[in-house]
C-alpha positions as CSV (number, residue, x, y, z in Angstrom):
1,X,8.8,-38.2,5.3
2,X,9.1,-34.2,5.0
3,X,8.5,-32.8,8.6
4,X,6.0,-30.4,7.0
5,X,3.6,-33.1,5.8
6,X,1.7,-32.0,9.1
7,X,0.4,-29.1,7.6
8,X,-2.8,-29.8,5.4
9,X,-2.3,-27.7,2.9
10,X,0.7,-29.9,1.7
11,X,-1.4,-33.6,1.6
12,X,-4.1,-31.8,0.1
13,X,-1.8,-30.5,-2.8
14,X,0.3,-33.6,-2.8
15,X,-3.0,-35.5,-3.4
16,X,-4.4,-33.1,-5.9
17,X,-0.5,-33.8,-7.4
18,X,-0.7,-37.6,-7.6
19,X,-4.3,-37.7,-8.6
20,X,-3.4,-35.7,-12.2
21,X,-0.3,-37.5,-12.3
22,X,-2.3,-41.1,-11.9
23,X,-4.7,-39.6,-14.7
24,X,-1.5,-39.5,-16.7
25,X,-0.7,-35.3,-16.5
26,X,2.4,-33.5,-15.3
27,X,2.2,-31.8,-11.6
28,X,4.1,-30.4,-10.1
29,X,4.3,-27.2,-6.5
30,X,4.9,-24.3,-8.3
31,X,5.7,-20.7,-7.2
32,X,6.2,-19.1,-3.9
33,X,5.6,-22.5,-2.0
34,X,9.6,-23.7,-3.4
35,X,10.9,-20.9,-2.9
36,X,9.7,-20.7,1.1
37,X,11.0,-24.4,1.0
38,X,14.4,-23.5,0.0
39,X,14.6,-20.5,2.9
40,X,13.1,-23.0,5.1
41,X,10.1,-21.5,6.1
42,X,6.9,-22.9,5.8
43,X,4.4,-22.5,2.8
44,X,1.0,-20.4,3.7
45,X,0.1,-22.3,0.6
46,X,0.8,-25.3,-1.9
47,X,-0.1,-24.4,-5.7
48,X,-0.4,-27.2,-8.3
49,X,0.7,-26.3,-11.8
50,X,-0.2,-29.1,-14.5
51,X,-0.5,-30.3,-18.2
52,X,-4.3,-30.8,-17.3
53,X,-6.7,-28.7,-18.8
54,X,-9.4,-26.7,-16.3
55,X,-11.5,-28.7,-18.2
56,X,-10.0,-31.8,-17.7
57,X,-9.4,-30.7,-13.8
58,X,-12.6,-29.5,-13.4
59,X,-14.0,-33.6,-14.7
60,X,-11.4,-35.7,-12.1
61,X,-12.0,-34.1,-8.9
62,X,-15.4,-34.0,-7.4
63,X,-15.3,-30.5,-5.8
64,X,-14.3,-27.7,-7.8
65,X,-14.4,-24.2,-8.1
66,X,-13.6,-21.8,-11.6
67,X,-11.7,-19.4,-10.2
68,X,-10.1,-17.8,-13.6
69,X,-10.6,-20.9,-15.7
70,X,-10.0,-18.2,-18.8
71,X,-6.4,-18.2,-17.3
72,X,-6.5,-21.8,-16.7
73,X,-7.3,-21.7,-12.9
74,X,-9.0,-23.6,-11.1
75,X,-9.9,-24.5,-7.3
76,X,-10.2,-28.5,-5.8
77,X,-11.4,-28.3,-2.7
78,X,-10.7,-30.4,0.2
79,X,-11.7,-31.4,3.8
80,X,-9.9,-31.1,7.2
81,X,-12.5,-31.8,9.7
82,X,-14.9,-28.6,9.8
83,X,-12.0,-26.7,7.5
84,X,-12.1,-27.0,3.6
85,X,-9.1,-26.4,1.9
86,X,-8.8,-24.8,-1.5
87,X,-5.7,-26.2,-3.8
88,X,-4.9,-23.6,-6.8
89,X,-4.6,-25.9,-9.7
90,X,-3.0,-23.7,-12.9
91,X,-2.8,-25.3,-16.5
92,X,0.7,-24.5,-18.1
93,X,0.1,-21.6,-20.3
94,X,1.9,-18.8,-22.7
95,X,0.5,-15.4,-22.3
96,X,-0.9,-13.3,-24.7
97,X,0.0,-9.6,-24.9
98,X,-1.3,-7.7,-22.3
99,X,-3.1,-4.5,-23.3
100,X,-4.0,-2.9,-20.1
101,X,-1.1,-3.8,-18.0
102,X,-2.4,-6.5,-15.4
103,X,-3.4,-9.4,-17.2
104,X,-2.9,-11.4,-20.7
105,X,-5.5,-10.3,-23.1
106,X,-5.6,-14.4,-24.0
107,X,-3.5,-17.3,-23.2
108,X,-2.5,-20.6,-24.6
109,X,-3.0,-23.4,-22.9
110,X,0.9,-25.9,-22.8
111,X,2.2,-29.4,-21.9
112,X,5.3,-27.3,-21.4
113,X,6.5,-26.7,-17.7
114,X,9.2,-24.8,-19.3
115,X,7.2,-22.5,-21.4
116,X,4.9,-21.8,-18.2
117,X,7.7,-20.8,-16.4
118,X,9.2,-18.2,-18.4
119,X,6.5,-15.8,-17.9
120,X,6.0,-16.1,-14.8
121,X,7.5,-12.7,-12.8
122,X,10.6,-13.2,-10.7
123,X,13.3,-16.1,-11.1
124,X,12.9,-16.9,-6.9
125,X,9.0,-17.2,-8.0
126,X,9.7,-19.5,-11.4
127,X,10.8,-22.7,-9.6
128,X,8.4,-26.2,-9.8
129,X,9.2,-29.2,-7.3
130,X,8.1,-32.7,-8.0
131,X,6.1,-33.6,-5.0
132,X,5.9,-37.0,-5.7
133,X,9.8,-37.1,-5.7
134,X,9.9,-34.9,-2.6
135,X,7.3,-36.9,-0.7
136,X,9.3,-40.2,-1.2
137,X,12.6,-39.4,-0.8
138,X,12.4,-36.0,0.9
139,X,15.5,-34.8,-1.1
140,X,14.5,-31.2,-2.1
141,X,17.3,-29.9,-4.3
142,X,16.8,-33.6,-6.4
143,X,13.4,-32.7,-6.7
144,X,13.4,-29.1,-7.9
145,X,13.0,-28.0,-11.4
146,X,14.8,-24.8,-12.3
147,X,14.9,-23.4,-15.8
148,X,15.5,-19.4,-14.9
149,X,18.3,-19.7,-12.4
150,X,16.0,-19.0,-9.3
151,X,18.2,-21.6,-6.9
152,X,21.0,-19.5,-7.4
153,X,19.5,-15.8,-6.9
154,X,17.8,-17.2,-3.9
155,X,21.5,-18.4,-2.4
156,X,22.5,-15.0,-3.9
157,X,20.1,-13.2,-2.2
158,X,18.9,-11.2,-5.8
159,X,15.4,-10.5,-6.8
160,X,15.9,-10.8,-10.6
161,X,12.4,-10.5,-13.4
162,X,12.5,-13.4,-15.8
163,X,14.0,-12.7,-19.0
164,X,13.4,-9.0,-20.1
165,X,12.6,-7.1,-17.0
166,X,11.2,-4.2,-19.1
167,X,8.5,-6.6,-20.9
168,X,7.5,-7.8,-17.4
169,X,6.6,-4.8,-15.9
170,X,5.2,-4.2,-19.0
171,X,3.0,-7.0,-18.8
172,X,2.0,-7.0,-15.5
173,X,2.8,-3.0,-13.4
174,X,1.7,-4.8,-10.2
175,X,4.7,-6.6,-10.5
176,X,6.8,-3.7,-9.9
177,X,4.9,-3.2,-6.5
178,X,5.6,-7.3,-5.7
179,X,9.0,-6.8,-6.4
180,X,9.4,-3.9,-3.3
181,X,7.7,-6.2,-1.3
182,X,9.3,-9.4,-1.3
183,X,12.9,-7.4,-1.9
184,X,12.0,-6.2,1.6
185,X,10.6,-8.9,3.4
186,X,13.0,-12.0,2.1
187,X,15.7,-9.1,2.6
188,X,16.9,-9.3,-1.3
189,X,18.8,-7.1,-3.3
190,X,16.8,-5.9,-6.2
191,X,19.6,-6.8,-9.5
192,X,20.0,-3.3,-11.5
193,X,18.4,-4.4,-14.4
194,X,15.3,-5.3,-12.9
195,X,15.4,-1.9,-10.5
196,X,16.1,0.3,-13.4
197,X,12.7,-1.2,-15.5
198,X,11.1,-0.5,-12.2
199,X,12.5,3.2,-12.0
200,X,11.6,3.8,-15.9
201,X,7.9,2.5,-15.7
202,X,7.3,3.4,-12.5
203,X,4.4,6.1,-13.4
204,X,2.4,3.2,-15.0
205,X,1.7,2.0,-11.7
206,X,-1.3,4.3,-11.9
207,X,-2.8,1.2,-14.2
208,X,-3.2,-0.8,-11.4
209,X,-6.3,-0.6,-9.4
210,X,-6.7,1.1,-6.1
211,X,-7.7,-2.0,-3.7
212,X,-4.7,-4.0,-4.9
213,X,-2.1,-0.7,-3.8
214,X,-3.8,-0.7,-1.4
215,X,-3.3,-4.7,-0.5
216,X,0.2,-4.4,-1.3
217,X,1.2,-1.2,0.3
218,X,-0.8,-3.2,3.8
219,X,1.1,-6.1,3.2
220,X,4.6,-3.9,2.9
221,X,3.4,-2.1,6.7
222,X,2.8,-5.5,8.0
223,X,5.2,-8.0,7.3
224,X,7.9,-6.8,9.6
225,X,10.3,-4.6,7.1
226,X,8.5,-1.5,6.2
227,X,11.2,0.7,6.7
228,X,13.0,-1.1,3.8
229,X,10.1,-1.4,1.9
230,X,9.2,2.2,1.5
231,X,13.1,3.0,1.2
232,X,12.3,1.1,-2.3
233,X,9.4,2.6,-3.0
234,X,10.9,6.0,-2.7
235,X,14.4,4.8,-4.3
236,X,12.1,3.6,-7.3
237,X,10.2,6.5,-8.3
238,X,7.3,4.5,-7.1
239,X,5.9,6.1,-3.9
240,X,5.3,9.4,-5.4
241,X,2.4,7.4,-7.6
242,X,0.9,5.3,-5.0
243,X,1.4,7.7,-2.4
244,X,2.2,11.3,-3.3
245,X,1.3,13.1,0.1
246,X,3.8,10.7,1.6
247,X,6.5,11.1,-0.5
248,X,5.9,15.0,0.4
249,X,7.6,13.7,4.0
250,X,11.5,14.0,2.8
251,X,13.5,17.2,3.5
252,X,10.8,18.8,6.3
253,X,13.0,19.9,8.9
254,X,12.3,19.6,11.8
255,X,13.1,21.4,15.6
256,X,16.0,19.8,16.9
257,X,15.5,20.0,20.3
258,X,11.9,17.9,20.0
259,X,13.4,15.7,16.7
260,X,17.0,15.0,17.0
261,X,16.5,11.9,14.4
262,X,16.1,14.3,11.4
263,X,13.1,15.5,9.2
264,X,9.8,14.0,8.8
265,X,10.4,11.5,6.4
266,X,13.5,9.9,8.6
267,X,11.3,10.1,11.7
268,X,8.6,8.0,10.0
269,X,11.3,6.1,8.8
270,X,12.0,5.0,12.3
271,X,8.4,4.4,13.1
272,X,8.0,1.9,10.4
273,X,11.3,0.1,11.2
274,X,9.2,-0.5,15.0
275,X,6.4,-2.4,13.3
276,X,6.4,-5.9,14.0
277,X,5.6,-8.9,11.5
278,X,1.8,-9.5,12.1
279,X,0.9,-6.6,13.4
280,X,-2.5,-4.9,12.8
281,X,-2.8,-3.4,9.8
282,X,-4.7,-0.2,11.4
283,X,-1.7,0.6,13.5
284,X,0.9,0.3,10.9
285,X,-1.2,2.9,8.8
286,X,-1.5,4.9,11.9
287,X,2.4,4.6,12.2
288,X,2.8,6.1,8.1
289,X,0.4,8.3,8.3
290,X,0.3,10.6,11.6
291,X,2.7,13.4,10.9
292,X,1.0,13.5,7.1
293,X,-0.1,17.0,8.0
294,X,3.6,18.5,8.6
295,X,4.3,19.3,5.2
296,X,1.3,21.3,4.6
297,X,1.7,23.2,8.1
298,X,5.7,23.6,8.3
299,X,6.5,27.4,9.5
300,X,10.0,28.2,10.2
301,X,11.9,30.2,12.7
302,X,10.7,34.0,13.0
303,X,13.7,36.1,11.4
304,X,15.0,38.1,14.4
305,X,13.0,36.1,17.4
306,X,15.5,34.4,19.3
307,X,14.6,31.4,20.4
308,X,12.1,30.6,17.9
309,X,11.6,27.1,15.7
310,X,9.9,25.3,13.7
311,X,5.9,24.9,14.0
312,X,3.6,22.5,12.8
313,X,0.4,24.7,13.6
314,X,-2.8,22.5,12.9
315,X,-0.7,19.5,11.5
316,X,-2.8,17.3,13.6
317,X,-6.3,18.3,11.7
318,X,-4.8,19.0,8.8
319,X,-3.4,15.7,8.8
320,X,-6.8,13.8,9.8
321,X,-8.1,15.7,6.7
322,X,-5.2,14.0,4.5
323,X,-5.5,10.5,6.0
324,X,-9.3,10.7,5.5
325,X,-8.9,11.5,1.8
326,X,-6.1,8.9,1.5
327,X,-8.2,6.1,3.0
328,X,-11.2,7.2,0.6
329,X,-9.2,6.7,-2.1
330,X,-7.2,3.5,-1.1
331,X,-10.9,2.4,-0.3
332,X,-10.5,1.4,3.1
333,X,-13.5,0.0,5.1
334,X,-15.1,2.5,7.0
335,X,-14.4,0.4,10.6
336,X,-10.2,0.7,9.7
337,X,-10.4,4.0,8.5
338,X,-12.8,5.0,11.9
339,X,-9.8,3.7,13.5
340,X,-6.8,5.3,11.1
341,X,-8.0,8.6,11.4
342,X,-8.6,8.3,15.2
343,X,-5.0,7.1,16.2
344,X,-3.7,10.2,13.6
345,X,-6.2,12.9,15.3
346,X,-5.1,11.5,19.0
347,X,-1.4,10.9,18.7
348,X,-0.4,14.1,20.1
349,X,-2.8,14.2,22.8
350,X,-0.3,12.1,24.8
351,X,2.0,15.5,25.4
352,X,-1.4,16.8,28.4
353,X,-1.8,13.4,29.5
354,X,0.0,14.1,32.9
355,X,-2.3,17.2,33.0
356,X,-5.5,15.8,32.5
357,X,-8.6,15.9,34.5
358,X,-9.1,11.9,35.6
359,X,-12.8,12.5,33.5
360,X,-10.5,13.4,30.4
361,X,-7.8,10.7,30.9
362,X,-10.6,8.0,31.9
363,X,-12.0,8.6,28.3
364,X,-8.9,8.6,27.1
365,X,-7.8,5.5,27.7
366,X,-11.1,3.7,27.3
367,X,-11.1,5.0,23.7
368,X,-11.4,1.8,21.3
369,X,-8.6,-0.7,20.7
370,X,-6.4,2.0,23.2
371,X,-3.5,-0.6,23.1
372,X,-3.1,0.5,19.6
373,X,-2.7,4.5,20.3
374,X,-0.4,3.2,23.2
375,X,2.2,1.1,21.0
376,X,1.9,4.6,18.3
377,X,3.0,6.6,21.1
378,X,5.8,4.6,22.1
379,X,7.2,4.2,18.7
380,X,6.7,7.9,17.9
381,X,8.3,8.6,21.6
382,X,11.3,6.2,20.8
383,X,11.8,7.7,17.3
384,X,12.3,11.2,18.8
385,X,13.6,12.2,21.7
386,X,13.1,9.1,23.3
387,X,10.6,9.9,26.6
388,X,8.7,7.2,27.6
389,X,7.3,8.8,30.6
390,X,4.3,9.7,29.2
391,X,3.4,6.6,27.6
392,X,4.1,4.7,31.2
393,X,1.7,7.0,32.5
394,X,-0.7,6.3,30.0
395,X,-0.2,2.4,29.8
396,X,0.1,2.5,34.2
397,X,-3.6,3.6,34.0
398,X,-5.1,2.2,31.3
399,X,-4.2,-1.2,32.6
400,X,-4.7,-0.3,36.4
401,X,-8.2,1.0,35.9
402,X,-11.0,-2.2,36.2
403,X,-12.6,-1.9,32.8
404,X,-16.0,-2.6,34.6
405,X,-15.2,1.4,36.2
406,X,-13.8,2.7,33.1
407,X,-16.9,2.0,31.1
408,X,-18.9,2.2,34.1
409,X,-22.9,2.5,33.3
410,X,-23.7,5.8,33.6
411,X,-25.8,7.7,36.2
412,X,-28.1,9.5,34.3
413,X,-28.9,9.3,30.8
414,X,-31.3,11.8,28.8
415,X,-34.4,9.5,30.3
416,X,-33.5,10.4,33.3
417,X,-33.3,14.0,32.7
418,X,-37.0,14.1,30.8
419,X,-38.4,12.3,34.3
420,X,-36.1,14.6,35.8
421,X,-38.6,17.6,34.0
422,X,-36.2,18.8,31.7
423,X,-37.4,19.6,28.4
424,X,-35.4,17.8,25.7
425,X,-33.3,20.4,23.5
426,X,-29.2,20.9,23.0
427,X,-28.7,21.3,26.4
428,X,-29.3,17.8,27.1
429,X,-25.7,17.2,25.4
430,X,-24.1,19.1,27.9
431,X,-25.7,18.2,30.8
432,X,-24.8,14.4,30.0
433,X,-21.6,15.4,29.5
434,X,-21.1,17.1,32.4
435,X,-22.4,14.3,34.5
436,X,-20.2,11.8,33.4
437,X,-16.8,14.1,34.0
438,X,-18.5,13.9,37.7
439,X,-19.0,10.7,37.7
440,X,-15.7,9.7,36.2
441,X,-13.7,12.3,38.1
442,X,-15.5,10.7,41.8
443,X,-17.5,13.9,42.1
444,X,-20.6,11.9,42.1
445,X,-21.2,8.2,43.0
446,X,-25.5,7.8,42.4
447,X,-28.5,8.7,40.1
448,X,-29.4,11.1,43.1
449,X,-26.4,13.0,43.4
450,X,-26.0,13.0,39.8
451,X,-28.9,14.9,39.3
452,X,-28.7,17.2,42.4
453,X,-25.7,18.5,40.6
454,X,-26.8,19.2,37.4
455,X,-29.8,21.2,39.3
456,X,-27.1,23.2,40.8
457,X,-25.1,24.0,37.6
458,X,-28.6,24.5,35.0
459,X,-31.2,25.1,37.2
460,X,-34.3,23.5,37.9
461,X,-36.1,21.6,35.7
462,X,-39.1,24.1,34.1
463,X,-41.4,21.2,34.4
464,X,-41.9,17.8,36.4
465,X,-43.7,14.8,33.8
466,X,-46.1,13.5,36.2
467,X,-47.5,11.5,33.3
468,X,-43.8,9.4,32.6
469,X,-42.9,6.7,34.9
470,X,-39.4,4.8,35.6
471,X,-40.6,2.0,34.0
């Protein structure tokens, strides 16, 4: 028995497979679940492509959900315990012609696995395994069904478009977008054919809707090889479509003595190649996007001043401008572009971070999901000039610090300055921030002395509120 019959994902799909076959239907896995086979890794997920009709899927299994039943998809859902499991069942099917670049504008419905295959997108991606077969005898390559060749690109380590790679793209831009990815992440070399449809269609890219960039360009940043990846995108024509201001990164020099790595785009470069597989997707944006405003702000050496270089005046809020519109237009949610456009605006704040007042550096580190601005800082530090100091500093106090005193309650808040007798107005802003710089910098350690120093520095209160109680 397969070792991977654990996972239940696979005995859902195997018995969603033997049921249609019992009913008398072809089934067979289809798609990226063989290929992830063949390399050995396991499957996120086990799709079913069959003879069966959604119809006629839709009337054998019990729990069902139409998914795309148009395109002959269908869900059959399944139980683990408190888990239900979803098995993508797809009818063979030719396409149609596709007007508008993403999908057929009809399709046919086949009894043909062959026929299903061919227009399907990349030969690694066009294989179908017999689960039955497999189940029994656990003898993959026996089981495998390959009518485009993928076996052999896969030990060949190609990414190849079925048949004509210009009518594929054609059909389908995203494609072109998939292709980047999984040429990164499975670490394939994209076969010139296929590369040079990519390069001559690249512009229609622009078809594609802005969430799904958006999901793929995430998925590129988070599956451990986004250097690669945006090496294609660039190499492809592609990146200056899905993300121009990026693409704006190559050939801005930089001052040698701060970036001895090379210009913008090579130091972002580096950052990407830091990322991790897994890692969280607000951070590897963070990672593209926070030298986005050097471009806009480069100023060279003053002719004749010796000692001079190059500035980035302002890049920082120019570049939290840039991100903003970027994440607007990739429609991010506003909670991961809160936190985007916070690790761009703070990323340089790490150069005074040995100077700070302890109020300053306490709020510092106790800004939301800190660990993130930390691990930004170290790959910007290590893709530079390599000083780590700072972020020791940074890391040595933000874990050192009791989170119970770093968010500590604070002594006075704008209640107590209205039973205080203050009157409430724009002042009160101040005051409270000037109590809590006291109270985190240990100036201050009560209510009482809390207030007896803001009496000091604005005055006494104009007015006691007999009428308002502590309460």
């Amino acid at each position: 028995m397969p070792q991977f019959n654990q996972y239940p994902q696979y005995t859902s799909a195997l018995a969603v497979a033997r049921m249609l076959r019992k009913a008398g239907h072809q089934a067979f896995f289809a798609g990226g679940c063989v290929r992830d086979l063949l390399l050995g890794t396991a499957p996120k997920d086990f799709d079913v492509a069959t003879s069966a009709t959604p119809d006629e899927v839709i009337a054998l299994f019990p729990r069902t959900q139409s998914v795309g039943a148009h395109f002959g998809v269908v869900l059959v859902l399944d139980s683990e315990g408190d888990e239900t499991i979803a098995t993508e069942v797809a009818t063979f099917r030719n396409d149609g012609i596709y007007t508008d670049g993403r999908r057929p504008d009809a399709v046919r419905f086949s009894s043909d696995p062959r026929e299903d295959v061919v227009r399907r997108d990349f030969t690694i991606n066009g294989m179908l395994l017999d689960p039955v077969a497999f189940d029994a005898d656990g003898d993959l390559d026996a089981a495998i069904l390959d009518y485009v060749g993928g076996r052999d690109d896969l030990k060949a380590k190609v990414l190849r478009a079925i048949g004509d790679p210009a009518t594929r793209f054609a059909e389908d831009k995203l494609r072109m977008l998939r292709a980047v990815r999984f040429a990164a992440r499975l670490e394939l070399e994209i076969d010139p054919a296929t590369f040079a449809a990519m390069r001559a269609q690249a512009a229609g890219i622009t078809k594609v809707s802005t969430e799904r960039i958006a999901q793929e360009l995430t998925r590129m940043l988070t599956e451990g090889h986004a250097r690669r990846a945006f090496e294609l995108l660039d190499a492809s024509g592609l990146l200056a479509y899905v993300l121009p201001e990026a693409a704006k990164l190559k050939g801005v020099e930089q001052p040698p003595q701060y970036h001895p790595e090379g210009d913008v785009w090579v130091h972002t470069l580096l950052l990407l190649e830091k990322l991790p597989a897994g890692c969280p997707a607000t951070l590897a944006w963070g990672a593209l996007l926070h030298d986005i405003g050097k471009p806009a702000t480069f100023t060279p050496p003053k002719a004749g001043v010796p000692g001079d270089r190059i500035r980035f005046n302002g890049h920082v809020d120019v570049g939290v401008r840039m991100t903003e519109v970027i994440l607007h237009r990739l429609r991010f949610s506003n909670e991961d572009a809160a936190q985007i456009v916070a690790l761009v605006k703070n990323h340089m704040r790490f150069g005074d971070v040995m100077e700070m007042r302890q109020a300053t550096l306490k709020r510092f580190v106790r800004m939301p999901r800190f660990e993130e601005h930390l691990a930004l800082h170290r790959m910007d530090a290590t893709s530079s000039n390599g000083d780590l100091s700072k972020y020791e500093f940074a890391r040595q106090h933000f874990e050192d610090d009791p989170a119970e005193e770093v968010r500590a309650k604070p002594f006075v808040n704008g209640r107590d300055l209205i039973l205080a007798g203050y009157r409430p107005g724009t002042q009160f802003k101040e005051m409270l921030e000037m109590a809590e710089d006291a109270q985190l910098d240990g100036l201050v350690s009560s209510r009482e002395e809390t207030l007896a120093l803001l009496k000091e520095r604005f005055g006494a209160p104009p007015q006691a509120f007999t009428t308002l109680t502590s309460a």
